[in-house]
Backbone as a chain_set.jsonl record, in Angstrom:
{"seq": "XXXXXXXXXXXXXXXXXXXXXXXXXXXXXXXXXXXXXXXXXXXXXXXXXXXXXXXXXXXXXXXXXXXXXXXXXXXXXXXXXXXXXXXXXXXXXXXXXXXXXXXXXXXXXXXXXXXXXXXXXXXXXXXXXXXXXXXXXXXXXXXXXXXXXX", "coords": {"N": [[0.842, -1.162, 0.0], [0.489, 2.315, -0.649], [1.973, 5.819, -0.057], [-0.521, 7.367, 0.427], [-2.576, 5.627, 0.723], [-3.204, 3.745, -1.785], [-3.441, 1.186, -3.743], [-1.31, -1.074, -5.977], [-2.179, -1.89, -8.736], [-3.325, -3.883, -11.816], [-4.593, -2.469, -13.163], [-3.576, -0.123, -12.746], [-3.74, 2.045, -10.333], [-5.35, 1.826, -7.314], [-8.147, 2.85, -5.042], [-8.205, 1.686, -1.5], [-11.191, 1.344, -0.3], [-12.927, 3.002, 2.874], [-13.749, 1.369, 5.592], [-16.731, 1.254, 7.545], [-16.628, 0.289, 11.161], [-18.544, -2.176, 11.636], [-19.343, -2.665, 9.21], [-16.808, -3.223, 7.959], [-16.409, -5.694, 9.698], [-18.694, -7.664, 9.035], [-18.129, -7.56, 6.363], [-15.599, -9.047, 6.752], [-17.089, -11.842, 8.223], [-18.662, -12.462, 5.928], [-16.342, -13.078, 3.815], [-15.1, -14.877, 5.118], [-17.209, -16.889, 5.273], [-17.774, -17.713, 2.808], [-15.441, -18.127, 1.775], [-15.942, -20.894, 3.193], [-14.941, -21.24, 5.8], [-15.506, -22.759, 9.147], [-18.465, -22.245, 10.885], [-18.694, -21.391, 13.048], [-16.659, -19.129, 12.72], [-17.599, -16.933, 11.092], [-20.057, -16.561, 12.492], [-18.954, -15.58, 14.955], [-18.068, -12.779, 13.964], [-20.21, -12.044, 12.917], [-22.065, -11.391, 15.242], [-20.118, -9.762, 16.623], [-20.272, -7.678, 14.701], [-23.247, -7.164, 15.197], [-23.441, -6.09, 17.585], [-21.556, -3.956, 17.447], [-23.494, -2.086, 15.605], [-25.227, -1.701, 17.879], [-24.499, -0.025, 19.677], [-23.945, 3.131, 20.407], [-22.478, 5.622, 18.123], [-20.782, 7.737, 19.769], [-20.213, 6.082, 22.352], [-18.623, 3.702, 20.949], [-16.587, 5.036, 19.594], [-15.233, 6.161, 22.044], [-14.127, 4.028, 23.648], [-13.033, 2.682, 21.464], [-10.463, 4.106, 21.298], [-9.192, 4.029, 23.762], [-7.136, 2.774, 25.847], [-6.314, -0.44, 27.101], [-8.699, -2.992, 27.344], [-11.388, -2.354, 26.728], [-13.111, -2.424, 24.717], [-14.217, -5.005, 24.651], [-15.924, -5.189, 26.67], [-17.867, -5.104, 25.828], [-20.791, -6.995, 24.192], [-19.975, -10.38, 22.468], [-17.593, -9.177, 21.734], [-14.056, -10.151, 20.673], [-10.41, -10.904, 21.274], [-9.61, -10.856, 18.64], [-11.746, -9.29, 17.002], [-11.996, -7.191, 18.081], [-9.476, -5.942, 17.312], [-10.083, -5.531, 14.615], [-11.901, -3.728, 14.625], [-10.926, -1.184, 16.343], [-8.741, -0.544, 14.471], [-10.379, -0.274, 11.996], [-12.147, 1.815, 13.092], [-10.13, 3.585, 13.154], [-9.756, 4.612, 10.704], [-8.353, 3.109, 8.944], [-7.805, -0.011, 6.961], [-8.732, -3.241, 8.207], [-5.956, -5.796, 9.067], [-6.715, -7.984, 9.079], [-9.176, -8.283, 7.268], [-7.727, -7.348, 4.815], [-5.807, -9.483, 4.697], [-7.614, -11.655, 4.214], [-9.18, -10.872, 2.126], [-7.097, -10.653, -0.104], [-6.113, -13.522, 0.186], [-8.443, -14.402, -1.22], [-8.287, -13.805, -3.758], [-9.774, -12.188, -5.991], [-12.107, -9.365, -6.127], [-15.721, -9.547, -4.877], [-17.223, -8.373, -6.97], [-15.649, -7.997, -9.139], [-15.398, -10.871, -9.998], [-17.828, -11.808, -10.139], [-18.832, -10.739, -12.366], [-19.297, -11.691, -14.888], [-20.699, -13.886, -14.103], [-23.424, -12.599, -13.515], [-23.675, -11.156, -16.443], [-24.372, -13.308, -17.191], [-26.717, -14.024, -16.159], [-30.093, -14.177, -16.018], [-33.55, -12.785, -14.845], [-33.035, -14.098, -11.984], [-35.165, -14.832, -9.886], [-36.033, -15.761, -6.643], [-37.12, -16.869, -3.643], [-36.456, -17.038, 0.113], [-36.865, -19.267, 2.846], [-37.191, -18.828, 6.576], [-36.912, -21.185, 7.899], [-34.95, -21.851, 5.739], [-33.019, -20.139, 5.906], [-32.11, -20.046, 8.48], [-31.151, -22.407, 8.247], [-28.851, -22.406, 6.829], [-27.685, -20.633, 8.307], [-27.642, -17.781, 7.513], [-29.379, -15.386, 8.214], [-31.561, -12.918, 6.876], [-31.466, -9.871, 7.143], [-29.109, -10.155, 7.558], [-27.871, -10.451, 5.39], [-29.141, -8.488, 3.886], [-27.542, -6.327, 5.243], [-24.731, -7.215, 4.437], [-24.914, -6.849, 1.777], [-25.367, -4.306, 1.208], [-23.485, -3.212, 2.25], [-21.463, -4.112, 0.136], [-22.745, -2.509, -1.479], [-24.101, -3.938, -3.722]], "CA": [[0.0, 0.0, 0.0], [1.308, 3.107, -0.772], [1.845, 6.269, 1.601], [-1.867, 7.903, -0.166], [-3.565, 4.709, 0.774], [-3.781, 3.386, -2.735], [-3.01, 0.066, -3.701], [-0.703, -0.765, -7.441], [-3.257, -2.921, -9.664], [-2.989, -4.441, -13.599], [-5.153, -0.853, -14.165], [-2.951, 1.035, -12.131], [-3.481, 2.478, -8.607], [-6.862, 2.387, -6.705], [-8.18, 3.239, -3.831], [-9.139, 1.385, -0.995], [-12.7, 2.754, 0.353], [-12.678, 2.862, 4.238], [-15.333, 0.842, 6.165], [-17.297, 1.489, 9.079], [-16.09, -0.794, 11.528], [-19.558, -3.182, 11.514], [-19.098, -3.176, 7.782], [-15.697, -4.669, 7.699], [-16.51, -6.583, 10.49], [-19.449, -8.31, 7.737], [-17.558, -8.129, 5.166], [-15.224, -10.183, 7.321], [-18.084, -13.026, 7.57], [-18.774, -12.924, 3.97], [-15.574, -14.014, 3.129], [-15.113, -16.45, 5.88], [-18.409, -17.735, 4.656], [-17.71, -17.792, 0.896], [-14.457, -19.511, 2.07], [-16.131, -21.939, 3.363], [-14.634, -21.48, 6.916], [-16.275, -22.97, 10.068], [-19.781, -21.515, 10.895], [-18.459, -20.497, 14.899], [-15.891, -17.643, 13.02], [-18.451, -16.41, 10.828], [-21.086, -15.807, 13.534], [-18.852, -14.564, 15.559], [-18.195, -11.774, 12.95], [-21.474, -11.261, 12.881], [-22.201, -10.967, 16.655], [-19.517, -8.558, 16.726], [-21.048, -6.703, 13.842], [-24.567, -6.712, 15.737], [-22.712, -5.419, 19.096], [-21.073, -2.146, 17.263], [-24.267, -1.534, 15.486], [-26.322, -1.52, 18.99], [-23.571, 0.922, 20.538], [-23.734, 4.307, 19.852], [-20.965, 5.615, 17.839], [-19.664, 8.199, 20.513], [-18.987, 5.036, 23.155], [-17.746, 3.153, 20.304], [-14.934, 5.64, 19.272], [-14.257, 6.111, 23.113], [-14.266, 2.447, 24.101], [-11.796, 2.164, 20.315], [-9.259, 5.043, 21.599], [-9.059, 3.828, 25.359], [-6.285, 1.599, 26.1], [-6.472, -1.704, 27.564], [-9.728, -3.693, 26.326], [-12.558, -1.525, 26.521], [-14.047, -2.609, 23.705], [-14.62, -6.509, 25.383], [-16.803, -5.208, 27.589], [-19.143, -5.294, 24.707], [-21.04, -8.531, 24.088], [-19.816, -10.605, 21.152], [-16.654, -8.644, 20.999], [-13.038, -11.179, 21.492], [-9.456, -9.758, 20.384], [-9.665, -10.429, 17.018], [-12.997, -8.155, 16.556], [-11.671, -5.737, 18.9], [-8.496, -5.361, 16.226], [-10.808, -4.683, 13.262], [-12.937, -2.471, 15.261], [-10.233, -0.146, 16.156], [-7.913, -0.668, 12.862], [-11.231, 0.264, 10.724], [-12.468, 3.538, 13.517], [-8.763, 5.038, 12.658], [-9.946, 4.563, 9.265], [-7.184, 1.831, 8.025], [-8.572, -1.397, 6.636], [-8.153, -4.158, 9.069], [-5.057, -6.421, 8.566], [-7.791, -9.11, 8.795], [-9.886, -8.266, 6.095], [-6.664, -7.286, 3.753], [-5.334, -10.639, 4.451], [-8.736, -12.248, 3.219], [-9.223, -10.726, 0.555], [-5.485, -11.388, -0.36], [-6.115, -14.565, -0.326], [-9.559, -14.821, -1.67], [-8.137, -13.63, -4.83], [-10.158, -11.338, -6.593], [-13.263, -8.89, -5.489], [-16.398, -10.353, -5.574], [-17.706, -7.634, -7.935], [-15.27, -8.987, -10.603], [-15.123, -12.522, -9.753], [-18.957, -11.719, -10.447], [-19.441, -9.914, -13.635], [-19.354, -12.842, -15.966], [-22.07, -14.903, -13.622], [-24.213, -11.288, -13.186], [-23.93, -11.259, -17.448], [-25.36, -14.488, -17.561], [-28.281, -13.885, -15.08], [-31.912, -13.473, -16.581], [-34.423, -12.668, -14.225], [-33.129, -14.632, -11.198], [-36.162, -14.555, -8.494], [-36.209, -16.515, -5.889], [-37.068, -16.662, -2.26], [-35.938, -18.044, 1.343], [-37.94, -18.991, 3.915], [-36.987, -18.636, 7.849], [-36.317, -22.218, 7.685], [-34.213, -22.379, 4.935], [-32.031, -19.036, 6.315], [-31.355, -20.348, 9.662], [-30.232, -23.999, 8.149], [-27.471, -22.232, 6.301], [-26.828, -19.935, 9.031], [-27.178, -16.83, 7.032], [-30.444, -14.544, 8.01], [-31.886, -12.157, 5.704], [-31.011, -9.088, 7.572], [-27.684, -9.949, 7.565], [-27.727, -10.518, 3.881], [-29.136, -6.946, 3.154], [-26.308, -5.337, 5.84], [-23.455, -7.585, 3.402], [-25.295, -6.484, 0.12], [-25.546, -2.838, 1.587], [-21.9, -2.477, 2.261], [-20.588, -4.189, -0.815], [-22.961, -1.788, -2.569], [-24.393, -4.737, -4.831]], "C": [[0.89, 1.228, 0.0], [1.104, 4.393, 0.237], [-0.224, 6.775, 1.388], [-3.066, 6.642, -0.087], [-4.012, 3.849, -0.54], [-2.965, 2.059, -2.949], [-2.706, -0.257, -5.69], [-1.821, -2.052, -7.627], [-3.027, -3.537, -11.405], [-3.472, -3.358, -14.279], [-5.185, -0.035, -13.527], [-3.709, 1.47, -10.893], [-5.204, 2.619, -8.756], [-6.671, 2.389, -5.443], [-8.88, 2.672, -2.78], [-10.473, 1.939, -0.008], [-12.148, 2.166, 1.936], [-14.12, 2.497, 4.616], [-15.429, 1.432, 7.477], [-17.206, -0.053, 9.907], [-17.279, -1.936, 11.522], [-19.557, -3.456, 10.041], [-18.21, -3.934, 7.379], [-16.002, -6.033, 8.335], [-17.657, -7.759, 9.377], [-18.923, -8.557, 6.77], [-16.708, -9.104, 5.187], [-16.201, -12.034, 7.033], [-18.144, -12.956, 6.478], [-17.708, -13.737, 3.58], [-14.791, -15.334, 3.745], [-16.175, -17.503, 5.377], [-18.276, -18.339, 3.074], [-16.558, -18.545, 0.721], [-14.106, -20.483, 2.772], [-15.349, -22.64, 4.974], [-15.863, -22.342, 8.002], [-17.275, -21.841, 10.645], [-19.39, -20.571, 12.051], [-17.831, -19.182, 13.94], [-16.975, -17.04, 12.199], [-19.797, -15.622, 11.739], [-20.458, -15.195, 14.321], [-18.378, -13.287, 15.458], [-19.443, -11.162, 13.052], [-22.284, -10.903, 13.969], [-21.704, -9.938, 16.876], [-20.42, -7.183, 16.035], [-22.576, -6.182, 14.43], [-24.357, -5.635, 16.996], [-22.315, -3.84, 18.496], [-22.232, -1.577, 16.306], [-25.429, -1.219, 16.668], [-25.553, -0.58, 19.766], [-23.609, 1.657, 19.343], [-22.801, 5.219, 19.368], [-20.181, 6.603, 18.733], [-18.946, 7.082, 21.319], [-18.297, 4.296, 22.591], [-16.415, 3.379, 20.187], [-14.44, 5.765, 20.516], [-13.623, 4.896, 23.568], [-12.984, 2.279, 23.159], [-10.679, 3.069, 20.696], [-8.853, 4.961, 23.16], [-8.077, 2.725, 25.204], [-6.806, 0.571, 27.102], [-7.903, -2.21, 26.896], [-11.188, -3.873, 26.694], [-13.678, -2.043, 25.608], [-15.092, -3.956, 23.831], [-15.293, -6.185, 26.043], [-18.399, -5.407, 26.892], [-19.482, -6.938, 24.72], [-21.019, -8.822, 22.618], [-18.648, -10.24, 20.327], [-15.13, -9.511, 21.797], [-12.075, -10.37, 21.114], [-9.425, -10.031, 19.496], [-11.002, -9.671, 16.429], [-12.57, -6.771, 17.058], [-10.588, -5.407, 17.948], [-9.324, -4.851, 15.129], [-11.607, -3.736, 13.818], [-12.278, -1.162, 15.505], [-9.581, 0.178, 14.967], [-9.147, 0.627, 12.22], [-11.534, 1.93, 11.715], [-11.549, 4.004, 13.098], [-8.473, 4.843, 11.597], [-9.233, 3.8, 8.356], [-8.41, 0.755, 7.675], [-8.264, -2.418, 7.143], [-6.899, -4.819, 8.034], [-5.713, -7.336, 8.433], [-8.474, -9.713, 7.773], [-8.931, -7.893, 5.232], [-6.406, -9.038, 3.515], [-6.244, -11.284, 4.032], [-9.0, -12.443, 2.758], [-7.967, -10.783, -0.274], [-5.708, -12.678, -0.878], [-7.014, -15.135, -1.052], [-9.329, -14.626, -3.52], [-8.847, -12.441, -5.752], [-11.55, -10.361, -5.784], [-14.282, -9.45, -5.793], [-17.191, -9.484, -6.661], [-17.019, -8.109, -9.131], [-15.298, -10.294, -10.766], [-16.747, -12.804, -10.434], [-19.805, -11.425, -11.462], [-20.044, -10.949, -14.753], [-20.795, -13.586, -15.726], [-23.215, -13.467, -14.112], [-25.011, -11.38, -14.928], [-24.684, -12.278, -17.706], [-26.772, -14.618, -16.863], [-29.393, -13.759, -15.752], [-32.872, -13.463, -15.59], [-34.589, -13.648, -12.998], [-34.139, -14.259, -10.571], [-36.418, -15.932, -8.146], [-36.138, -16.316, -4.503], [-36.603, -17.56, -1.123], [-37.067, -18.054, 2.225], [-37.405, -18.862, 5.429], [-36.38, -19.491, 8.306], [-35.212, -22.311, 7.216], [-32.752, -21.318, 5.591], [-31.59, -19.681, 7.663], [-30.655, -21.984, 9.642], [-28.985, -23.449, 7.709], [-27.006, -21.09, 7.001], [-26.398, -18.384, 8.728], [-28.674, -15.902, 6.728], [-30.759, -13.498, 6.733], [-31.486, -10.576, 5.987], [-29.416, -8.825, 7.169], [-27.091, -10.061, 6.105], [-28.039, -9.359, 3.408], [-28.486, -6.341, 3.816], [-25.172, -5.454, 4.648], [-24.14, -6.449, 2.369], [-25.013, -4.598, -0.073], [-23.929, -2.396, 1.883], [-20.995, -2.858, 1.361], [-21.364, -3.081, -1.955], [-23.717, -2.287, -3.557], [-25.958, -3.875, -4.918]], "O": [[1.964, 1.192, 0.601], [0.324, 4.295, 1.185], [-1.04, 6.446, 2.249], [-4.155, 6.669, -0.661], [-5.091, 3.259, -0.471], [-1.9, 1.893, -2.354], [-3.491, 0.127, -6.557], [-2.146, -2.907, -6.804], [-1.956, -3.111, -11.835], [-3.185, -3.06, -15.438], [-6.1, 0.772, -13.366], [-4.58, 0.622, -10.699], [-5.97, 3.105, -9.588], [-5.671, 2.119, -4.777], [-10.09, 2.898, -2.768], [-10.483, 2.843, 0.828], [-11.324, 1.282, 2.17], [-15.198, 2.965, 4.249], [-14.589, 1.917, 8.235], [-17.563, -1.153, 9.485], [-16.683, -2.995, 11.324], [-19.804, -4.615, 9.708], [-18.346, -4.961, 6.712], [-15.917, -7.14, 7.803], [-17.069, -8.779, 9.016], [-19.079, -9.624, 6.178], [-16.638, -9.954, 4.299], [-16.072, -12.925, 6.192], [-17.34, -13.703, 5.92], [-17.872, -14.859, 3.102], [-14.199, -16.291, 3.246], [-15.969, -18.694, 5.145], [-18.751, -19.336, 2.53], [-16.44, -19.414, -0.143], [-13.013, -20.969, 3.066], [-15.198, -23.818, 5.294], [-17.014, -22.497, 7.592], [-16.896, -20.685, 10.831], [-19.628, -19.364, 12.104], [-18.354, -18.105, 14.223], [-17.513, -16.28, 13.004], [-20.284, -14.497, 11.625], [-20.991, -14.154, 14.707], [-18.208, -12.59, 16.459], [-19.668, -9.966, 13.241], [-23.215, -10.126, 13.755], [-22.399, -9.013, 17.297], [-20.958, -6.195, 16.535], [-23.021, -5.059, 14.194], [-25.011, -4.619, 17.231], [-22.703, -2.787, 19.003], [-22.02, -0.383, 16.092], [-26.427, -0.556, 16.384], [-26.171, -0.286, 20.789], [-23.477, 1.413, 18.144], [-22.159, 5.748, 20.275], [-18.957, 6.51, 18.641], [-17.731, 6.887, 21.282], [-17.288, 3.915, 23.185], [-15.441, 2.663, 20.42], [-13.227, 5.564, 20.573], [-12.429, 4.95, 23.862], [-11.948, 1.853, 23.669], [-9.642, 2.588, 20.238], [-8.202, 5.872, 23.672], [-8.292, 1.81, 24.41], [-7.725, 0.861, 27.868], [-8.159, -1.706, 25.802], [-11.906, -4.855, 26.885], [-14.891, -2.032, 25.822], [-16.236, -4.065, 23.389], [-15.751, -7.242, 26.477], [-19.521, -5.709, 27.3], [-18.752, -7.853, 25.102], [-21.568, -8.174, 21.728], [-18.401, -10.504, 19.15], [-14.98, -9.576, 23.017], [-12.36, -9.262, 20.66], [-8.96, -9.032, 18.947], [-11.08, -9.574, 15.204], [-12.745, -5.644, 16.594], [-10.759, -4.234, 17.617], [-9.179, -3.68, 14.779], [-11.927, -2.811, 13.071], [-12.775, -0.123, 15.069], [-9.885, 1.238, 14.421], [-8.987, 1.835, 12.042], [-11.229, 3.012, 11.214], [-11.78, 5.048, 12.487], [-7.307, 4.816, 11.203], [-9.445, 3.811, 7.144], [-9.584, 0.759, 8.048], [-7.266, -2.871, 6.583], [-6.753, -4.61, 6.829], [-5.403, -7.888, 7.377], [-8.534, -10.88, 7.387], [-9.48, -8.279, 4.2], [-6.702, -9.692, 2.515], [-5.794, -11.853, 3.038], [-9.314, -13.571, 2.379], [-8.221, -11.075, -1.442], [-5.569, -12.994, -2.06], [-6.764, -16.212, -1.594], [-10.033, -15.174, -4.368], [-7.987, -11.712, -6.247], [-11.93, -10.857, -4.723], [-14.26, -10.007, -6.89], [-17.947, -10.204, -7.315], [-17.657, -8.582, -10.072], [-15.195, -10.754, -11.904], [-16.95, -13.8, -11.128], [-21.007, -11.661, -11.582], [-21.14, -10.863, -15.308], [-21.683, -13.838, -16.54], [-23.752, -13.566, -15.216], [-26.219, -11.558, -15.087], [-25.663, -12.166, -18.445], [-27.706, -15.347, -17.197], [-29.422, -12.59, -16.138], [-33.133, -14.652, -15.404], [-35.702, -14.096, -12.723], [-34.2, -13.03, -10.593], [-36.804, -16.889, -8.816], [-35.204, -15.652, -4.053], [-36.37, -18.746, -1.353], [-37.951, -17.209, 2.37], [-36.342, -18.495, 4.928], [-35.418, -19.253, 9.036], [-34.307, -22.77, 7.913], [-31.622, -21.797, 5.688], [-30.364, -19.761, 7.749], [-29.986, -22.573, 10.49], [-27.971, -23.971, 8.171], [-26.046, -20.474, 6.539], [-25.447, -17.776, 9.218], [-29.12, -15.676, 5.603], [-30.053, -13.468, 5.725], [-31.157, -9.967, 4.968], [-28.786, -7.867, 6.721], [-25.934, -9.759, 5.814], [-27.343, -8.963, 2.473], [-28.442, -5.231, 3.284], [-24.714, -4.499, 4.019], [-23.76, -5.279, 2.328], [-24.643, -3.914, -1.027], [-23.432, -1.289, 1.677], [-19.871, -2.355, 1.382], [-20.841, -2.796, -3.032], [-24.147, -1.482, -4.383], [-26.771, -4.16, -5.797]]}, "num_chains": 1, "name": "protein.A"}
């Protein structure tokens, strides 16, 4: 990464956007989920993520700029949530979610274009059932969708 925050690419320098820490923290799950990790780190991504959206962002940022581990007092939050939680408030992009998507290989917006082109009029629904067998509510599917933008 360079000092301007931008990262060198095959079509030259971009920029990574800055999340709100419950956004990385999701976007986290997503790609634990999509790579097919164990269900426990995923939820507890997304516990976290429920915890700093139910806290109000002044105690957040105090709780993220307080030394020692303020932020644990929260429910749902361990030290690896509490690192992306501060990382992302002082606007960096966790080392978490870099390394992730590092390894995940591509974004899923491009990884996606090709399927997206081929799409015709997907519709289809879940039921309450079917969302809590695969562990992946509907809520929490329009927070992801809402912070990748799709």
């Amino acid at each position: 990464m360079f000092e301007d925050g931008s990262l060198s690419g095959d079509n030259g320098p971009m920029t990574e956007p800055t999340l709100a820490p419950a956004a990385a923290l999701r976007r986290i799950a997503f790609l634990l989920e999509r790579g097919r990790e164990p269900t426990y780190k995923v939820r507890a991504f997304r516990r976290a993520a429920a915890a700093v959206d139910d806290t109000d962002p002044e105690t957040l940022a105090r709780l993220a700029a307080a030394p020692g581990a303020g932020l644990r007092d929260l429910p749902g939050i361990g030290e690896v949530t509490e690192r992306v939680i501060r990382e992302a408030n002082a606007g960096e992009v966790p080392v978490y979610l870099r390394r992730l998507e590092a390894i995940e290989g591509q974004p899923v917006a491009e990884g996606a274009a090709a399927l997206r082109a081929a799409l015709r009029g997907d519709c289809h629904a879940h039921s309450t059932w079917s969302d809590r067998l695969l562990g992946n509510r509907l809520p929490q599917r329009e927070k992801t969708a809402a912070d990748l933008r799709v």
